[in-house]
Backbone as XML, in Angstrom:
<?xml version="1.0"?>
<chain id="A" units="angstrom">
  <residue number="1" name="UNK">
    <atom name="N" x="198.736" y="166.213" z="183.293"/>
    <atom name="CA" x="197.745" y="165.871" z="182.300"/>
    <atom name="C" x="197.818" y="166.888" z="181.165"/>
  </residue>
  <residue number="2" name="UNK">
    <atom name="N" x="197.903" y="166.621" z="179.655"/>
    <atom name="CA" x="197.923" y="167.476" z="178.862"/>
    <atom name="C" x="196.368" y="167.528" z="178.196"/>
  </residue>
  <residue number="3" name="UNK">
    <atom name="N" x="196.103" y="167.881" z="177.571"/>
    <atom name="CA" x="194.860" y="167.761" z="176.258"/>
    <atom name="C" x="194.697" y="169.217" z="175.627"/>
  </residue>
  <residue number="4" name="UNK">
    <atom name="N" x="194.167" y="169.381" z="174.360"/>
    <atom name="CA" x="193.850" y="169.917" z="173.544"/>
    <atom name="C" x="192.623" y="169.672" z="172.909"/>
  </residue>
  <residue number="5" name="UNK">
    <atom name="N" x="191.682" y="170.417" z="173.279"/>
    <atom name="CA" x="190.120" y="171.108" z="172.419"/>
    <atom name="C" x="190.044" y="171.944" z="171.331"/>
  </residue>
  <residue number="6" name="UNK">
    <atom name="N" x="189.183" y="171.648" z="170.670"/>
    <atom name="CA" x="188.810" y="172.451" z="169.182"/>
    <atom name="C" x="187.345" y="173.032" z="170.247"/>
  </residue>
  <residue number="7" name="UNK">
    <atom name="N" x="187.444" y="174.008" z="169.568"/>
    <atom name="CA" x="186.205" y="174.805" z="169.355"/>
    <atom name="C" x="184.881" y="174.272" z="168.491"/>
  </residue>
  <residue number="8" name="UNK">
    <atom name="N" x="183.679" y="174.395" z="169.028"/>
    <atom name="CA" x="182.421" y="173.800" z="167.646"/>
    <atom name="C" x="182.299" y="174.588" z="166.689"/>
  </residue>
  <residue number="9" name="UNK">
    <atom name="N" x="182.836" y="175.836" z="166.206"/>
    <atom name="CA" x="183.517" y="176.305" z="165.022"/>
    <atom name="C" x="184.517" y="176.042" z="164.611"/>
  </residue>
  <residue number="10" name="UNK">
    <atom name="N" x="185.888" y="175.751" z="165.259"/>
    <atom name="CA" x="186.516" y="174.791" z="164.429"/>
    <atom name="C" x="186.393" y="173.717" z="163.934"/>
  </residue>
  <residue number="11" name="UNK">
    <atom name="N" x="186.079" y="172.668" z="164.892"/>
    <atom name="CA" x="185.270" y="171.501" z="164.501"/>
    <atom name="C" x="184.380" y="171.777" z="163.153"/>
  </residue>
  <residue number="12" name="UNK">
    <atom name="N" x="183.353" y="172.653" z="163.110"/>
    <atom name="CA" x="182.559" y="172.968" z="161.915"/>
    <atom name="C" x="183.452" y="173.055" z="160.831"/>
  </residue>
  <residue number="13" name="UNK">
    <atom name="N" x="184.314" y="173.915" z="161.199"/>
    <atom name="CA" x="185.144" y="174.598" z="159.805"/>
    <atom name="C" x="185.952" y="172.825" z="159.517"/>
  </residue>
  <residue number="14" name="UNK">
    <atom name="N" x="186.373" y="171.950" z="159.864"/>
    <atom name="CA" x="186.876" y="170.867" z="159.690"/>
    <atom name="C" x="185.991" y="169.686" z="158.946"/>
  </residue>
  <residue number="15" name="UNK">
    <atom name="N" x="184.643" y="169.671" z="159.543"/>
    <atom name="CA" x="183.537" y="169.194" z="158.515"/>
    <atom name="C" x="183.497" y="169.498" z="157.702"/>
  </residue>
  <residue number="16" name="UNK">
    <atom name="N" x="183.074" y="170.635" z="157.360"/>
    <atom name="CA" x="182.474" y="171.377" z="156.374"/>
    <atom name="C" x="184.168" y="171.125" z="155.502"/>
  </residue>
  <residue number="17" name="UNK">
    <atom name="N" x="184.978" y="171.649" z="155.364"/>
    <atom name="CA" x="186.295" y="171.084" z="154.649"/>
    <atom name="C" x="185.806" y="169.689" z="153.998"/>
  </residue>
  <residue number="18" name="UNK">
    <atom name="N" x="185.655" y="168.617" z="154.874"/>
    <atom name="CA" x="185.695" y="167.147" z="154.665"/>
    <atom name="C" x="184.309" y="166.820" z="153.588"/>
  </residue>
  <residue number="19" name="UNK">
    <atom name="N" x="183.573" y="167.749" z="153.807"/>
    <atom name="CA" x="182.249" y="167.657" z="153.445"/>
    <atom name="C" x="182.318" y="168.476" z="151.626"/>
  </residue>
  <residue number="20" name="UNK">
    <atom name="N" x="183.210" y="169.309" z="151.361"/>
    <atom name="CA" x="183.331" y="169.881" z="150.596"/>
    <atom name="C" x="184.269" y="168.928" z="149.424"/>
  </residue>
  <residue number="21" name="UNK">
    <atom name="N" x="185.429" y="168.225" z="150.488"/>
    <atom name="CA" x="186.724" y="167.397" z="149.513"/>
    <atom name="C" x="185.866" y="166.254" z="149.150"/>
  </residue>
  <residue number="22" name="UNK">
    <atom name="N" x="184.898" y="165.264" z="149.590"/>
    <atom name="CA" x="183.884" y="164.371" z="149.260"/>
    <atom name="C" x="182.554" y="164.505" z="148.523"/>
  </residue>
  <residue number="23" name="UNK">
    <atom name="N" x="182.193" y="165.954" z="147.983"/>
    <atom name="CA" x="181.257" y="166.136" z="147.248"/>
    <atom name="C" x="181.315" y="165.722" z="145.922"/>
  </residue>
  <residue number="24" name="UNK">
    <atom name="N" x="180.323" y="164.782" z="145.715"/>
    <atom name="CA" x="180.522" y="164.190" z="144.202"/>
    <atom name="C" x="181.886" y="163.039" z="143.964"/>
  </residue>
  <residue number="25" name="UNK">
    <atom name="N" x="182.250" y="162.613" z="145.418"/>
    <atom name="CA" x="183.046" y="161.173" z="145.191"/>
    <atom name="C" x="181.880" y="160.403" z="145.608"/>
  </residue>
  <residue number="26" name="UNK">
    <atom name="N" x="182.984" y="159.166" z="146.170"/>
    <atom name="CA" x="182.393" y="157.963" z="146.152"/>
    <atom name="C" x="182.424" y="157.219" z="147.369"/>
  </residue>
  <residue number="27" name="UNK">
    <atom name="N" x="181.611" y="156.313" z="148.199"/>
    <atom name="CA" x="181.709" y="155.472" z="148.993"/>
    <atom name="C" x="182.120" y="153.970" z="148.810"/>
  </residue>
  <residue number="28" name="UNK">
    <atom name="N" x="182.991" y="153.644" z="148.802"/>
    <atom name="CA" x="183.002" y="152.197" z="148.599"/>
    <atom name="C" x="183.474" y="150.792" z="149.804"/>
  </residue>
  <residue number="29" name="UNK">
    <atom name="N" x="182.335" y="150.061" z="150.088"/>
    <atom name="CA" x="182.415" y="149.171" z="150.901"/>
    <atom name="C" x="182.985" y="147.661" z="150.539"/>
  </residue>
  <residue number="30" name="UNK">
    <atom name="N" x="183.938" y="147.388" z="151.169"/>
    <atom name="CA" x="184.854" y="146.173" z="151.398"/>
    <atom name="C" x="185.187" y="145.217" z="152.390"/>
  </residue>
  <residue number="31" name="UNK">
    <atom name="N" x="185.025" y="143.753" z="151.705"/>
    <atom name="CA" x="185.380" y="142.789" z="152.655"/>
    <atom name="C" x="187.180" y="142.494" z="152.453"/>
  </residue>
  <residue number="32" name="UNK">
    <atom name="N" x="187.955" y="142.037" z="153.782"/>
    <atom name="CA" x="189.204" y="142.254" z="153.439"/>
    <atom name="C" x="189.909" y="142.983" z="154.635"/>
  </residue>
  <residue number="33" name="UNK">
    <atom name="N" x="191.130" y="142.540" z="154.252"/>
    <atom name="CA" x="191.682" y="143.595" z="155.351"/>
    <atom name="C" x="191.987" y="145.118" z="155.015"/>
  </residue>
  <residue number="34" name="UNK">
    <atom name="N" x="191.799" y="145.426" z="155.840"/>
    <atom name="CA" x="191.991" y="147.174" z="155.376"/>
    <atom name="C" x="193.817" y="147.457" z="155.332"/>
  </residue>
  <residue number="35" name="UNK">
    <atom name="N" x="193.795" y="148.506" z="154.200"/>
    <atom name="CA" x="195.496" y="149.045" z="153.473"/>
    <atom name="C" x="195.775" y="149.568" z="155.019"/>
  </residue>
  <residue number="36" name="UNK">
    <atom name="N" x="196.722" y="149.747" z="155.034"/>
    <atom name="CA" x="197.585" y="150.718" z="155.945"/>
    <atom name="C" x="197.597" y="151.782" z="155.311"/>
  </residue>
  <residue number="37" name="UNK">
    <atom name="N" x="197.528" y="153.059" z="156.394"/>
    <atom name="CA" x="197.374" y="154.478" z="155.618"/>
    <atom name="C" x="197.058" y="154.864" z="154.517"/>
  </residue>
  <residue number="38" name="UNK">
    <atom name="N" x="195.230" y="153.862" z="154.087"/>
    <atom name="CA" x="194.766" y="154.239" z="152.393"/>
    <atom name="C" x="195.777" y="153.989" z="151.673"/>
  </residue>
  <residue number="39" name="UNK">
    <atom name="N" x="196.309" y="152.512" z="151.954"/>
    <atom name="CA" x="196.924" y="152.202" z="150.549"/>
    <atom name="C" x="196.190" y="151.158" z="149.527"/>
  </residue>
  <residue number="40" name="UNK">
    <atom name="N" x="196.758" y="150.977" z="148.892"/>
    <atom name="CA" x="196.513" y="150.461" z="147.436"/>
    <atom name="C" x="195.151" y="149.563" z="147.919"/>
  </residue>
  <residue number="41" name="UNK">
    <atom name="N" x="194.550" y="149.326" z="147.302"/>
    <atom name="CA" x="193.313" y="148.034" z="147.462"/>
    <atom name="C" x="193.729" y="146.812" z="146.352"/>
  </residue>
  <residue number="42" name="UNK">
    <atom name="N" x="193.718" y="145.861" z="146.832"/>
    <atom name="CA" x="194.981" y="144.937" z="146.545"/>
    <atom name="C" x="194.088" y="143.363" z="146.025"/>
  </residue>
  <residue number="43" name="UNK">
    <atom name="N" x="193.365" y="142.948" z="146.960"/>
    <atom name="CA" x="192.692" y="141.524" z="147.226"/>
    <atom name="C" x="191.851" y="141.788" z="147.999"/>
  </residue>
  <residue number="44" name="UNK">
    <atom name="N" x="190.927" y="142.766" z="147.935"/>
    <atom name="CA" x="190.011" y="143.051" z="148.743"/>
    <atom name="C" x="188.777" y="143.131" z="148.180"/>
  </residue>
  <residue number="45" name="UNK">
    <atom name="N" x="187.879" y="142.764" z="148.430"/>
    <atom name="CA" x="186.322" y="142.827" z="147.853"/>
    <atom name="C" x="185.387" y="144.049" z="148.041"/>
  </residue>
  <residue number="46" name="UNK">
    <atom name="N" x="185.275" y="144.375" z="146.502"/>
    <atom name="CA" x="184.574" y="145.407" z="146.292"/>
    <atom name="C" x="182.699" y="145.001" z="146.482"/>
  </residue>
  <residue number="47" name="UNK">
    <atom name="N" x="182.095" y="145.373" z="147.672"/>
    <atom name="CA" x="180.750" y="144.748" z="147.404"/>
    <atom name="C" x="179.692" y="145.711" z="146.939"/>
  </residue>
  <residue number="48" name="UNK">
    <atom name="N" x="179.770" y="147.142" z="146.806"/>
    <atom name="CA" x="179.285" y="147.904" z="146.773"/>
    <atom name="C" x="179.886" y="149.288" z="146.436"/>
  </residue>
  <residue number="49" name="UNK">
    <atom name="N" x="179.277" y="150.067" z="145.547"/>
    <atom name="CA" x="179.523" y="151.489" z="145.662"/>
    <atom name="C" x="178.943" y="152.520" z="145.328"/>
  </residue>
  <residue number="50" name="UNK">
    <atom name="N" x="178.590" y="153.873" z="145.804"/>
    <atom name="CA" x="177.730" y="154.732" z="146.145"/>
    <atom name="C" x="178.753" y="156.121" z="145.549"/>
  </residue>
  <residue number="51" name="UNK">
    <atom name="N" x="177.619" y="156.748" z="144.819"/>
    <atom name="CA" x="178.185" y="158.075" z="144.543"/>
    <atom name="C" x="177.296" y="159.111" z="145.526"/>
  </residue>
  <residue number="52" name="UNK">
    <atom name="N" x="177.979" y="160.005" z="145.888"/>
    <atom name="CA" x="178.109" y="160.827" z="146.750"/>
    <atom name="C" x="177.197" y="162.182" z="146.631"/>
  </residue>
  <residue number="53" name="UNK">
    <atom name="N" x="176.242" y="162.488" z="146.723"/>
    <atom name="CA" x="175.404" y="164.012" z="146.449"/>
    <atom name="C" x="176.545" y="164.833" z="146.526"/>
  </residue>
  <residue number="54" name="UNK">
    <atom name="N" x="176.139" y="166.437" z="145.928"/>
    <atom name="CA" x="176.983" y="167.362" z="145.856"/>
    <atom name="C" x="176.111" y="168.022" z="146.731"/>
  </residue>
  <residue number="55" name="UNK">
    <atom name="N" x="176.264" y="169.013" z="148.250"/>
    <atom name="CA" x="177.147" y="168.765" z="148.597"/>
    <atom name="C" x="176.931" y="167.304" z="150.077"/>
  </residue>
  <residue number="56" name="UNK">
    <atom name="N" x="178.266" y="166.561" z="150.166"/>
    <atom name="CA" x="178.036" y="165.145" z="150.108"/>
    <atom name="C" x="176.710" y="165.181" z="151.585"/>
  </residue>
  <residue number="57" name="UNK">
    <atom name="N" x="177.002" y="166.367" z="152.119"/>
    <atom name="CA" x="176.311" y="165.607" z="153.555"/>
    <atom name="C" x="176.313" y="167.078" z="154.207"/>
  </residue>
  <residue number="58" name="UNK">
    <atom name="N" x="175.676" y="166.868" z="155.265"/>
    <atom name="CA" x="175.544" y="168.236" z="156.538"/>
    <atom name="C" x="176.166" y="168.280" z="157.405"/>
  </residue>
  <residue number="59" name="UNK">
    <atom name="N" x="176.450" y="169.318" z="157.893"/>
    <atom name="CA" x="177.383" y="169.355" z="159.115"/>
    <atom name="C" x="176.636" y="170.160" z="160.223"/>
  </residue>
  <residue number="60" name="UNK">
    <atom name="N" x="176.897" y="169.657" z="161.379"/>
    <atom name="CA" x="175.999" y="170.313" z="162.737"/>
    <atom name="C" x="177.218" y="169.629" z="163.964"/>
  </residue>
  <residue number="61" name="UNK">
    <atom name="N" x="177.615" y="170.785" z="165.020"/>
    <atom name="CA" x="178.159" y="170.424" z="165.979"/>
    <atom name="C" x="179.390" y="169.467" z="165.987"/>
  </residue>
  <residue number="62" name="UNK">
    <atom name="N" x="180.195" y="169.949" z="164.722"/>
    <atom name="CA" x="181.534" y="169.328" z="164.777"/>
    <atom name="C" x="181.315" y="168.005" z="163.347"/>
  </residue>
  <residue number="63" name="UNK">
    <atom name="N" x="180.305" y="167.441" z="163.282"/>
    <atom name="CA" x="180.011" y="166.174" z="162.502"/>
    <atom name="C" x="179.209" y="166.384" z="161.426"/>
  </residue>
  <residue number="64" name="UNK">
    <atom name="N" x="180.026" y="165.834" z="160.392"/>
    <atom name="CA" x="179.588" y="165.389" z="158.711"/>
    <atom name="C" x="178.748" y="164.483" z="158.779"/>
  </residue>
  <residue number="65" name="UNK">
    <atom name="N" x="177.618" y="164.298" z="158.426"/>
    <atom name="CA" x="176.374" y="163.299" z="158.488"/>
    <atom name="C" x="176.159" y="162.991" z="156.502"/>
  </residue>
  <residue number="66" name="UNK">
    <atom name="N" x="177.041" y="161.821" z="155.860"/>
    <atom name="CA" x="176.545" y="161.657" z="154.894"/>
    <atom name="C" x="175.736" y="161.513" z="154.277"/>
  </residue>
  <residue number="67" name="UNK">
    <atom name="N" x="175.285" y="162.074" z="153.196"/>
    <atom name="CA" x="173.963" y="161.777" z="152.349"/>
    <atom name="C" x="172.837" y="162.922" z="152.149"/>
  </residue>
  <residue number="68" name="UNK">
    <atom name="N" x="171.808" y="162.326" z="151.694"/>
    <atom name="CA" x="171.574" y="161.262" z="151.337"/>
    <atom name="C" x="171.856" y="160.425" z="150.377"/>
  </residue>
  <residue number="69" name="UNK">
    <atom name="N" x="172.144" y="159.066" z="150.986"/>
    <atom name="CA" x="173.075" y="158.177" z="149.647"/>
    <atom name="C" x="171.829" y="157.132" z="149.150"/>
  </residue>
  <residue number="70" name="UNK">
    <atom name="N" x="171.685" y="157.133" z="147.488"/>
    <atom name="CA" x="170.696" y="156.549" z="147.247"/>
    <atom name="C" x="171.078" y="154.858" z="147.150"/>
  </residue>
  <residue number="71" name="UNK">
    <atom name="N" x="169.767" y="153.766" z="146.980"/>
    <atom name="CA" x="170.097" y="152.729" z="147.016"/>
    <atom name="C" x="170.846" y="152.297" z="145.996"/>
  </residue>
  <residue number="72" name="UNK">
    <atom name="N" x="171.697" y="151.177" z="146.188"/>
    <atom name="CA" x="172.322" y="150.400" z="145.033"/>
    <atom name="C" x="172.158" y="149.128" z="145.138"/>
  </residue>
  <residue number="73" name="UNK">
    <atom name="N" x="172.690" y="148.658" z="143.665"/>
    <atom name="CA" x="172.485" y="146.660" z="144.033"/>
    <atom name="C" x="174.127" y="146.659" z="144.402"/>
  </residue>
  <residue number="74" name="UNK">
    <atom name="N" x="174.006" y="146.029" z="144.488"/>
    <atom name="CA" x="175.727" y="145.461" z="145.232"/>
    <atom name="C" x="175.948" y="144.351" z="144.543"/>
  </residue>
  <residue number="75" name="UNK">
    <atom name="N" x="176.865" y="144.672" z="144.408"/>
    <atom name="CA" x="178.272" y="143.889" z="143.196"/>
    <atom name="C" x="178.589" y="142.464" z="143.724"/>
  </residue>
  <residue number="76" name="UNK">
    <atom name="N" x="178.307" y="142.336" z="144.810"/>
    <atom name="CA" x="179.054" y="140.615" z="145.206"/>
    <atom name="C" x="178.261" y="140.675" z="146.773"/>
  </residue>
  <residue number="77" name="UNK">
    <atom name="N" x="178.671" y="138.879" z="147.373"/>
    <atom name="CA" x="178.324" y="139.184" z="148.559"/>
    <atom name="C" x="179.238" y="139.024" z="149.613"/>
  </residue>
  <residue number="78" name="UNK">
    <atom name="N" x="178.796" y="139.292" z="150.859"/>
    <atom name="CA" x="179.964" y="139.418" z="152.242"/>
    <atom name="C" x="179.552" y="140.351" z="152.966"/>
  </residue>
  <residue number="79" name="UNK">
    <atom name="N" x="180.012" y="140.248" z="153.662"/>
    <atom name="CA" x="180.209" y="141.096" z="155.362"/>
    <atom name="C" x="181.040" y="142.158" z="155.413"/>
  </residue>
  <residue number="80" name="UNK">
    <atom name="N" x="180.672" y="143.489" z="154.509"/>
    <atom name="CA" x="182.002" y="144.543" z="154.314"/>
    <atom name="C" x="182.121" y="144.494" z="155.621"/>
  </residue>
  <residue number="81" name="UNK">
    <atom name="N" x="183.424" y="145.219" z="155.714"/>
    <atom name="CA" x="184.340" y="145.317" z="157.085"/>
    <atom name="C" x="184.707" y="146.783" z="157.269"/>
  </residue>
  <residue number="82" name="UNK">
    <atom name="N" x="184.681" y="147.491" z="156.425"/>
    <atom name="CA" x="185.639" y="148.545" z="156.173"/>
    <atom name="C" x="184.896" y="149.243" z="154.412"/>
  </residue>
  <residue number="83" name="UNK">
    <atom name="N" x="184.715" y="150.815" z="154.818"/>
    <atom name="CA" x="184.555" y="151.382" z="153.578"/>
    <atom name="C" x="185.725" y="152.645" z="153.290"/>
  </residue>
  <residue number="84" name="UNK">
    <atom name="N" x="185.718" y="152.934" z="151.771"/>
    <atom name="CA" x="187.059" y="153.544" z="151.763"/>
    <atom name="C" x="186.111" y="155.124" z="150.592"/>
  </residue>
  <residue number="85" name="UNK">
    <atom name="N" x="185.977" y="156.211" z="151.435"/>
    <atom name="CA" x="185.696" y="157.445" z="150.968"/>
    <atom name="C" x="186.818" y="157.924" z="150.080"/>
  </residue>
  <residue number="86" name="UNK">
    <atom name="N" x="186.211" y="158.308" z="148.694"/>
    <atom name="CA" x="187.349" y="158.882" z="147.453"/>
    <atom name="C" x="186.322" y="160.124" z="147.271"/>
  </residue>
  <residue number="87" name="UNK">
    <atom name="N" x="187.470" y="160.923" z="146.765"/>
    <atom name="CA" x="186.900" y="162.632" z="145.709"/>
    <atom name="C" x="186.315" y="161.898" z="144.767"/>
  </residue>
  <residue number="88" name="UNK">
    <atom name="N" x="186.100" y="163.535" z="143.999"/>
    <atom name="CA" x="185.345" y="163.028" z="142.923"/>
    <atom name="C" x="186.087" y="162.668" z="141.971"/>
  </residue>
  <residue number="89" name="UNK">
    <atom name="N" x="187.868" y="163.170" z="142.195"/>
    <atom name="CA" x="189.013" y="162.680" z="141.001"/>
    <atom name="C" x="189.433" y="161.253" z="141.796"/>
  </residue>
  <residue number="90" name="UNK">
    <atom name="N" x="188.470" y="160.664" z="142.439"/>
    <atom name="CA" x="188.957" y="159.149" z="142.926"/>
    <atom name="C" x="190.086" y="159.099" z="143.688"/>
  </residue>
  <residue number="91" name="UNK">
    <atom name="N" x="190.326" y="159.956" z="144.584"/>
    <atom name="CA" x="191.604" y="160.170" z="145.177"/>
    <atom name="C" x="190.994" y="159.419" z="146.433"/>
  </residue>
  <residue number="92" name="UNK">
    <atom name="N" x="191.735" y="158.289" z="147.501"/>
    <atom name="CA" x="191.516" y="158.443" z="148.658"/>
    <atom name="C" x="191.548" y="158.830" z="149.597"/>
  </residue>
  <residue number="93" name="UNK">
    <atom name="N" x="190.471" y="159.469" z="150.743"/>
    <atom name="CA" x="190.428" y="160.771" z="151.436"/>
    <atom name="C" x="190.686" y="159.743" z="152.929"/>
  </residue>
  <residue number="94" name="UNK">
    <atom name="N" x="189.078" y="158.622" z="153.430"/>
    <atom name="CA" x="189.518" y="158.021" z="154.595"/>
    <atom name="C" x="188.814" y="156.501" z="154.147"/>
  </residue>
  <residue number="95" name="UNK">
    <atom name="N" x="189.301" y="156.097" z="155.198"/>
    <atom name="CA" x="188.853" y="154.715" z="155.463"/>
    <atom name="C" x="188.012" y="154.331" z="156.471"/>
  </residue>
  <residue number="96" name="UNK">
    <atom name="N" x="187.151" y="153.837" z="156.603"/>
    <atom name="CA" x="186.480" y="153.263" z="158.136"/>
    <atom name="C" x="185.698" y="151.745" z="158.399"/>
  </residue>
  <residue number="97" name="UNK">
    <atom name="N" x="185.505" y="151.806" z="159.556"/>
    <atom name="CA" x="184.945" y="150.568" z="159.911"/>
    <atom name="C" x="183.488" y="150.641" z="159.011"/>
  </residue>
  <residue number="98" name="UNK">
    <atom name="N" x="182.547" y="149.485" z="158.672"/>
    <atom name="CA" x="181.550" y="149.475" z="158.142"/>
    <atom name="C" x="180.814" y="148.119" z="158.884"/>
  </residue>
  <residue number="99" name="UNK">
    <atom name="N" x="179.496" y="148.176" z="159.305"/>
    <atom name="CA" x="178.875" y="147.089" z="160.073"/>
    <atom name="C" x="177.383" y="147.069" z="159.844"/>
  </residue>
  <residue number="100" name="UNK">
    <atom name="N" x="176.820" y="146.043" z="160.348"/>
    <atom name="CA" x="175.054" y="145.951" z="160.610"/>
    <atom name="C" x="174.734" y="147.023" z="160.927"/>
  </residue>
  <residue number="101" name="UNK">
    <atom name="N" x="173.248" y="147.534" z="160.554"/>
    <atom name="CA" x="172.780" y="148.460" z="161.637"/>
    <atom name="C" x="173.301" y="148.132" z="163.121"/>
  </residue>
  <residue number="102" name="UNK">
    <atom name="N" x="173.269" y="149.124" z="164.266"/>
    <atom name="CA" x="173.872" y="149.061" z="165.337"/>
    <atom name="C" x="174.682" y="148.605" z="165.694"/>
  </residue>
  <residue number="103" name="UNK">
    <atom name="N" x="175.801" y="148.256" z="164.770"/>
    <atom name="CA" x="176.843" y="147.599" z="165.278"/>
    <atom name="C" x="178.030" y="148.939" z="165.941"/>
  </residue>
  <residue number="104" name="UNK">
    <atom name="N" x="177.881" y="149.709" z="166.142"/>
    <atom name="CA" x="178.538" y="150.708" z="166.219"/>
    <atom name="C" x="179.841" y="151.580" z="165.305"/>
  </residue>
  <residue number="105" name="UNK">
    <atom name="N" x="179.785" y="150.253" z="164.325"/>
    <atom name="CA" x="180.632" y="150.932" z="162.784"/>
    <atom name="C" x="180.009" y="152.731" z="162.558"/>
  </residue>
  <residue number="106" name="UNK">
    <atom name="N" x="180.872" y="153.108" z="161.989"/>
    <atom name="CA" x="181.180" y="154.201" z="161.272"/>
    <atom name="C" x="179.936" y="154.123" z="159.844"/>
  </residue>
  <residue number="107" name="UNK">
    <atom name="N" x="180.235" y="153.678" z="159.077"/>
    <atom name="CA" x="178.950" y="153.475" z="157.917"/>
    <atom name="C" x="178.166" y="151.958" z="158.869"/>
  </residue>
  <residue number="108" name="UNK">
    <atom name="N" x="177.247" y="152.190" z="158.826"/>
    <atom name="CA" x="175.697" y="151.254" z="158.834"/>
    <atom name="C" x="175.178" y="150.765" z="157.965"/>
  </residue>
  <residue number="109" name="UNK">
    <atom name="N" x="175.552" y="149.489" z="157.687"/>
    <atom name="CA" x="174.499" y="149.079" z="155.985"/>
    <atom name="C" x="173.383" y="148.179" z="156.393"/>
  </residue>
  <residue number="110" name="UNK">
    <atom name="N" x="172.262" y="148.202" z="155.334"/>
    <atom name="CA" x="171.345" y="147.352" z="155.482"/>
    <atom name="C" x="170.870" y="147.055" z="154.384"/>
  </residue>
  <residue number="111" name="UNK">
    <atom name="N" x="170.857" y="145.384" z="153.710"/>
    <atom name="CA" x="170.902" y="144.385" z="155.068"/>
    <atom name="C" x="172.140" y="143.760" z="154.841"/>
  </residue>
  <residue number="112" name="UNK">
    <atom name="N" x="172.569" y="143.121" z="155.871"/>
    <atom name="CA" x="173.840" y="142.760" z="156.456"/>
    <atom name="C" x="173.896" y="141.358" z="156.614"/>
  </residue>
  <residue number="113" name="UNK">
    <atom name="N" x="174.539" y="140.479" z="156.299"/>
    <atom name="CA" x="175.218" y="140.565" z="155.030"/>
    <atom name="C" x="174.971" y="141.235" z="153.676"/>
  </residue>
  <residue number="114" name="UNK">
    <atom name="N" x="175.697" y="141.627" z="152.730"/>
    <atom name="CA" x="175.477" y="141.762" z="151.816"/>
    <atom name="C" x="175.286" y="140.636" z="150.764"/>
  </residue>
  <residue number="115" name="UNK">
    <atom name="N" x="174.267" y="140.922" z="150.070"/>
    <atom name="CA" x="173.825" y="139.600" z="148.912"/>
    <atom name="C" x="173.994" y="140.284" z="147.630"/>
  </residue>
  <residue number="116" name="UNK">
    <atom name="N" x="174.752" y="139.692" z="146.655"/>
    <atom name="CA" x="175.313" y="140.218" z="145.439"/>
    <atom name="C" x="173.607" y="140.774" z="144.598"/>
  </residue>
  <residue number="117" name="UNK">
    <atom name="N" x="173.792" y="141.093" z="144.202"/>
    <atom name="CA" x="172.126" y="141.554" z="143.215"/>
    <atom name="C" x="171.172" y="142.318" z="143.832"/>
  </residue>
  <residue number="118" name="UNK">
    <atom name="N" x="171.051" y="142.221" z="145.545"/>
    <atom name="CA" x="169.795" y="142.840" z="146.246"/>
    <atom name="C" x="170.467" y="144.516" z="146.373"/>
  </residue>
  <residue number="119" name="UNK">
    <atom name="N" x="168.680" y="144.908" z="146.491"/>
    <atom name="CA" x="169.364" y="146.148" z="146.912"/>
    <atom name="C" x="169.789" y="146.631" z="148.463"/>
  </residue>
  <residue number="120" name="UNK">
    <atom name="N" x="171.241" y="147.585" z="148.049"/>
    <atom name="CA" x="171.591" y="147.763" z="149.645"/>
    <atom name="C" x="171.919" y="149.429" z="149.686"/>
  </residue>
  <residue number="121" name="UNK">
    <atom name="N" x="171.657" y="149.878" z="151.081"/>
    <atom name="CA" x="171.557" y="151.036" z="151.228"/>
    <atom name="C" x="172.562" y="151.594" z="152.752"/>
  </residue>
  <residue number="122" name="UNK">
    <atom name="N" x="173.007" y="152.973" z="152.932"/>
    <atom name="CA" x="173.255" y="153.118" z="153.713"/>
    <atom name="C" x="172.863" y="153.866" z="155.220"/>
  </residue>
  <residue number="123" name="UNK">
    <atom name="N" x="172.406" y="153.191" z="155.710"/>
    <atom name="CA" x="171.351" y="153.816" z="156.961"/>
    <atom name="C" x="172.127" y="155.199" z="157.837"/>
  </residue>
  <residue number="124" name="UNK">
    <atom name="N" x="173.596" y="155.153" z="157.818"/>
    <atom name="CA" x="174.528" y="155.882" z="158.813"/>
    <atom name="C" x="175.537" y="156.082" z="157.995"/>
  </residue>
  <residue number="125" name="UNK">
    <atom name="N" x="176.164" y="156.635" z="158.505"/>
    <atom name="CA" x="177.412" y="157.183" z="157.938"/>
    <atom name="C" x="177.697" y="158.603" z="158.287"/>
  </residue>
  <residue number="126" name="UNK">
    <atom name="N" x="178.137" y="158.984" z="159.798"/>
    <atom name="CA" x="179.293" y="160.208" z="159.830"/>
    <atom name="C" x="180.672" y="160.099" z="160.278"/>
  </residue>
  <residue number="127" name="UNK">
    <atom name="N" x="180.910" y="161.257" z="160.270"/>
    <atom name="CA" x="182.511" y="161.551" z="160.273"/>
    <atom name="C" x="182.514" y="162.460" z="161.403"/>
  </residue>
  <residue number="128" name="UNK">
    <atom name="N" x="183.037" y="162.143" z="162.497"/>
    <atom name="CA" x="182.875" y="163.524" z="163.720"/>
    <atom name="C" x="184.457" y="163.891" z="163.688"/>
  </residue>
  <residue number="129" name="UNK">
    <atom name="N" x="184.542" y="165.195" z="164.150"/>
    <atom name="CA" x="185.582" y="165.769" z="163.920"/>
    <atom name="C" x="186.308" y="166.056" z="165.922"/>
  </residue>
  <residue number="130" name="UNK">
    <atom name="N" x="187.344" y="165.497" z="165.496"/>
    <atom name="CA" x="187.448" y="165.388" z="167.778"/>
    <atom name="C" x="187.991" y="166.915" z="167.852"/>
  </residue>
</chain>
């Protein structure tokens, strides 16, 4: 059996990094299939997007806890699938699953579906560091 552990100071020091490269970018949620390795966004639906507090979020026990991210109206409607985290020079950093409250996604939006014009917000959103 092999494995390898981080420390909850390394882990920290790895947040806090992630937490620092995302200060003052952007969140943006999409219906679509997701790029392979953050590539290009192609035919994918932009339904929403969120700028990021400086600095973006807190870190405790290994995990980046975004926000607070304020409300927005959202651009179109659908069922994002997937949101794609950029810097603040719009670079893409990660990608993740995005779902209903409790759906066990990575970002949490509400309400779910998304309806083009209403306002939508993000209830969840961290990043744990393994």
């Amino acid at each position: 059996m092999s494995f390898f552990v981080a420390s909850v100071a390394m882990r920290n020091l790895r947040a806090a990094a992630n937490r620092d490269a995302l200060s003052g970018g952007k969140l943006r949620l999409y219906v679509g299939t997701l790029p392979a390795d953050l590539g290009e966004i192609t035919d994918q639906l932009l339904v929403a997007q969120y700028v990021l507090p400086s600095p973006s979020g807190t870190v405790a026990a290994g995990t980046l806890t975004l926000g607070p991210v304020a409300q927005v109206i959202a651009l179109a409607s659908g069922p994002p699938n997937f949101f794609r985290l950029l810097s603040a020079a719009d670079v893409a950093l990660f990608d993740g699953s995005a779902g209903a409250v409790g759906s066990g996604a990575v970002a949490q939006i509400s309400p779910y579906p998304v309806i083009a014009g209403g306002l939508l917000y993000v209830d969840f959103a961290r990043l744990i560091e393994p």
